[in-house]
C-alpha positions in Angstrom: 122.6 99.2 113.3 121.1 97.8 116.4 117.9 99.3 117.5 115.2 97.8 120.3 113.0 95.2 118.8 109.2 94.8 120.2 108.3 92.4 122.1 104.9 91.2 122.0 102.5 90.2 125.0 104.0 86.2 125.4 107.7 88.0 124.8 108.0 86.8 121.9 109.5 89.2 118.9 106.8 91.3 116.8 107.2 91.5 112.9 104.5 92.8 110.2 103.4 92.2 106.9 103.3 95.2 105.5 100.8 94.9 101.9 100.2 97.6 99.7 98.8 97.6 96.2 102.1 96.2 94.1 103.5 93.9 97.1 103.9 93.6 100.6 107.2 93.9 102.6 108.3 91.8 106.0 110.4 92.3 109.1 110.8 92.9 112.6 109.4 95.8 114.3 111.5 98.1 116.3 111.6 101.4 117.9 113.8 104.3 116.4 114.3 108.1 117.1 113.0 109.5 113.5 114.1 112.6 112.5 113.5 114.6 109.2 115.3 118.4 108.3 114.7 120.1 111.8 111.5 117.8 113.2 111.9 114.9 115.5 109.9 111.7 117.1 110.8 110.1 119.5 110.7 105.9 120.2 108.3 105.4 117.1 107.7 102.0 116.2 109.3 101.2 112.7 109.4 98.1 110.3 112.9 97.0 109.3 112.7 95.1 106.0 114.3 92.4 106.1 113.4 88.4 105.6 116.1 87.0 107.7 114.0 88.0 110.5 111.8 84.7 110.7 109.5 82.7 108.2 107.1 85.0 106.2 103.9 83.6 107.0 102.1 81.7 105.2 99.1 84.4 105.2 101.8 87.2 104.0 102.8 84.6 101.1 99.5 84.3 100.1 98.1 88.0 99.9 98.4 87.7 96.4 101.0 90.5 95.7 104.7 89.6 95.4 107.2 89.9 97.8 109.3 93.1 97.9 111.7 92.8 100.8 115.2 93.7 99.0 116.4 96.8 97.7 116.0 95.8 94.2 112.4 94.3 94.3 111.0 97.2 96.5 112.9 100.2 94.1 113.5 102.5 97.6 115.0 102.2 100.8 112.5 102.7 102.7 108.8 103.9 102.9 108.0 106.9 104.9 104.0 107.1 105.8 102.6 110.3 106.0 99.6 109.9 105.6 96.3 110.7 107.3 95.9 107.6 110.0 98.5 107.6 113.2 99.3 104.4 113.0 99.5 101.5 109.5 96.3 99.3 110.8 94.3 101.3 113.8 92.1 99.8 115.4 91.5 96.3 113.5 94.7 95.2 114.9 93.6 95.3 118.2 90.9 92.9 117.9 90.9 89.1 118.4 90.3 85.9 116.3 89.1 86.8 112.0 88.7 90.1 112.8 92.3 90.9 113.1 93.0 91.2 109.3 96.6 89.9 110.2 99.2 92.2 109.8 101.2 91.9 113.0 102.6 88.4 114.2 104.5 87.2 117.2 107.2 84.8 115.9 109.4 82.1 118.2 111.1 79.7 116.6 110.7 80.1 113.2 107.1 79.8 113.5 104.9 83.2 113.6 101.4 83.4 114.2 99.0 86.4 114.2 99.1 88.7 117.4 96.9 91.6 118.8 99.1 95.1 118.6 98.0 97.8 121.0 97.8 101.0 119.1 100.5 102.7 120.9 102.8 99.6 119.5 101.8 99.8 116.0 104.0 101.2 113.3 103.3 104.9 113.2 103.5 107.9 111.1 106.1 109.9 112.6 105.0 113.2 111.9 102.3 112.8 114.4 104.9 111.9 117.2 106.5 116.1 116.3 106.8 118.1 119.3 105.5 120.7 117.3 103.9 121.0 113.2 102.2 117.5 114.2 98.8 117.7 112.2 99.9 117.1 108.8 102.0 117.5 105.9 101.7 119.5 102.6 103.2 118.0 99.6 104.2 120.7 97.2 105.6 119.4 93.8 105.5 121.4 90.1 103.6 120.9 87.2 104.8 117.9 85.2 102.9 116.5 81.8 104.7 113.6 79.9 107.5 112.0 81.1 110.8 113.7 82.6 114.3 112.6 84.5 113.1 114.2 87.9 111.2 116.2 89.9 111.7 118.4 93.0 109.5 119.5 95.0 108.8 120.2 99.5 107.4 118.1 102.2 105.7 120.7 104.7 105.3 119.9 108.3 102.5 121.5 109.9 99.2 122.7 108.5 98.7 126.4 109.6 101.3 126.4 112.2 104.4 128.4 110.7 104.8 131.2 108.2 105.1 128.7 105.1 102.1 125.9 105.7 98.8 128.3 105.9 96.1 127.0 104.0 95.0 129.9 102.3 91.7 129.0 99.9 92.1 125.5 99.3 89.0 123.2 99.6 89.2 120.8 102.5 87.7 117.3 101.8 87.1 115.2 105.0 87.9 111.4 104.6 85.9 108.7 106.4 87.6 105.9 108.1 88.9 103.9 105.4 90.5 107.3 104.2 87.7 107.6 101.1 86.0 110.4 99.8 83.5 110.5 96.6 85.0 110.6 93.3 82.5 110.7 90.7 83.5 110.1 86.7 80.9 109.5 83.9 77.7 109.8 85.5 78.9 107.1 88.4 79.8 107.6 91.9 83.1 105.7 93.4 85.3 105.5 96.5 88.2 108.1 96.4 91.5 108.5 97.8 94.6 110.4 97.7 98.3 108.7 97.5 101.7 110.2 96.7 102.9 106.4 97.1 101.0 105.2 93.9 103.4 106.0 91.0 100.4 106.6 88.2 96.8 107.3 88.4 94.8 103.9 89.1 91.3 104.3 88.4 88.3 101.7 87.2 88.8 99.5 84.1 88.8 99.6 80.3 84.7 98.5 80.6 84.1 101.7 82.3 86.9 104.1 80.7 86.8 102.9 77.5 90.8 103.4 78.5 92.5 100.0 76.5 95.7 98.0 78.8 98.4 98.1 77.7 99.0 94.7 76.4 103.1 93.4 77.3 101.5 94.7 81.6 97.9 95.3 82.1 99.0 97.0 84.9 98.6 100.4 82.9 96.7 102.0 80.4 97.8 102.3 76.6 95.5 104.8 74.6 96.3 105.0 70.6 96.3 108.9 71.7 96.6 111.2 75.1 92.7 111.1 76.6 92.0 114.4 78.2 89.4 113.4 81.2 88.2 114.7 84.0 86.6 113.9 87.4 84.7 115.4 90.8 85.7 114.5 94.1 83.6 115.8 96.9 82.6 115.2 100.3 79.7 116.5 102.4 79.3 120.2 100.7 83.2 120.2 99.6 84.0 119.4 95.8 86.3 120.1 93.0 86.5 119.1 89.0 89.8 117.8 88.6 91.5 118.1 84.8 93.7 115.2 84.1 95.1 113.4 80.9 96.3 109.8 80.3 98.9 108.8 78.0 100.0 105.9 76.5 102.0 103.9 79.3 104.5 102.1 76.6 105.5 105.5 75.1 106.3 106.9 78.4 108.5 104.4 79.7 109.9 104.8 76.0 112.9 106.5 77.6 114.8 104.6 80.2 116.2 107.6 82.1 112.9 108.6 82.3 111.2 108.4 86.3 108.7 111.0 86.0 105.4 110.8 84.7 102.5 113.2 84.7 100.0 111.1 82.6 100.9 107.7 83.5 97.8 105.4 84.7 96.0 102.1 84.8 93.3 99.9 85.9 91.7 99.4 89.8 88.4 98.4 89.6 85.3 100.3 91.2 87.8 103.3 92.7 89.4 106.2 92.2 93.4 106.4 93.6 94.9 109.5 92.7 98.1 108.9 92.7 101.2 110.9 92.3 100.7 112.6 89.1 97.6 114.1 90.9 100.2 116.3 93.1 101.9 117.8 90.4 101.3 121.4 90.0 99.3 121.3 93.1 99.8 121.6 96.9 97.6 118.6 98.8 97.5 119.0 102.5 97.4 115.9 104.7 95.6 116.1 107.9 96.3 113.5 110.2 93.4 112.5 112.8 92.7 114.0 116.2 95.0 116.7 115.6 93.7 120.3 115.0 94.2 122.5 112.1 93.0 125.9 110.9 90.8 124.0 109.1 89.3 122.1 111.9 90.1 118.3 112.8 91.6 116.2 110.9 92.0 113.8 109.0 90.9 115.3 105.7 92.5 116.3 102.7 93.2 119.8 100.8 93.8 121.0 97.6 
């Protein structure tokens, strides 16, 4: 498939690191019509995978997370980003010299190095480009404890725009820049967050959980028995307790045709990332900035 690549300001080709929590992925950036069941975008800026497209940068390299750029290392085929931001960086990737954390790059011959990228040229999330149902998304999935094949669930366009998206009485937590709200657990207060693109629960350590690692990948906890906790997120004069349990990681994955897992978690120190076992049995509404809702402006989360 052929689609336009981006040129930056020089002319030269734009590609992007792309780093998240378990790896980072690299490629050219391009402009594609994005369309999803009856929604469509027009010309949004997209990342195309693929490390053929020039030397990943030394920065990239050395992010500290692994590379995940084929099908096999990244486990999807692609990434879709719905989340509360319009764009992957904002404003940070505007700016000149260190305080351009680096994600975007203008590459010639071989050779990329680190390039402004207006906002309007950054990779975007597409639901926000909608002609109509463009401020936010609701993630509706079942309840699901243990471990389990699959799961099926609805991605909503639209927050209080159509017959099947109102908000009814769900608690609306607004999110400050870095997407955080207030997640407080034992007595301690911590930044909080909400991602359906975390497989588990990642939250503090074993020091402040009392929660041991597993000890074959301390990327996950591995209680002698299921720990029944529970937390309060909150923002401004918004909060909610929220119930959840943690399981033994190894036990889980015990099954290999097993994908599913409602009580799978482990360690990130000093915060709170709900991950996708939080959205089981729950509907969480993603508002994306700017954009109006019912609820008033986004971006904010609701549960």
């Amino acid at each position: 498939m052929s689609l336009p690549q981006q040129n930056g300001s020089n002319g030269n080709p734009v590609g992007e690191c792309a780093e998240f929590v378990s790896g980072f992925t690299w490629g050219p950036v391009v402009t594609a019509d994005v369309q999803i069941a009856g929604e469509k975008a027009s010309a949004v800026p997209v990342q195309v995978i693929d490390p053929s497209f020039s030397s990943v940068p030394q920065s990239c390299k050395s992010s500290g997370v692994p590379e995940q750029d084929t099908l096999q290392q990244l486990g999807a085929n692609g990434i879709l980003g719905v989340g509360p931001f319009l764009q992957d960086c904002g404003g940070a990737c505007t700016q000149s010299g260190s305080a351009n954390p680096g994600i975007y790059f203008e590459c010639a011959s071989g050779s990329c190095q680190v390039a402004q990228e207006a906002l309007a040229q950054q990779v975007s999330n597409p639901v926000g480009g909608f002609a109509t149902d463009n401020n936010g998304v609701i993630v509706e999935l079942p309840s699901s404890l243990g471990a389990a094949a699959s799961l099926s669930g609805s991605l909503v366009f639209g927050i209080g725009t159509e017959s099947n998206n109102g908000m009814g009485s769900v608690t609306v937590f607004p999110i400050n820049a870095n997407g955080d709200f207030t997640t407080s657990y034992s007595g301690q207060s911590y930044p909080g967050f909400i991602d359906s693109g975390s497989n588990a629960l990642f939250f503090l350590n074993t020091a402040q959980t009392s929660l041991p690692s597993c000890t074959n990948d301390d990327s996950f906890y591995c209680p002698s028995s299921t720990a029944n906790l529970s937390a309060r997120d909150s923002s401004g004069s918004a909060s909610a307790t929220v119930q959840f349990s943690v399981a033994n990681a190894n036990s889980l994955f015990g099954n290999s045709a097993d994908f599913v897992f409602g009580t799978l978690a482990g360690p990130n120190p000093g915060t709170f990332d709900w991950g996708l076992p939080f959205f089981f049995g729950r509907n969480v509404f993603t508002a994306i900035e700017s954009h109006s809702t019912p609820a008033g402006q986004g971006p904010f989360w609701a549960f």
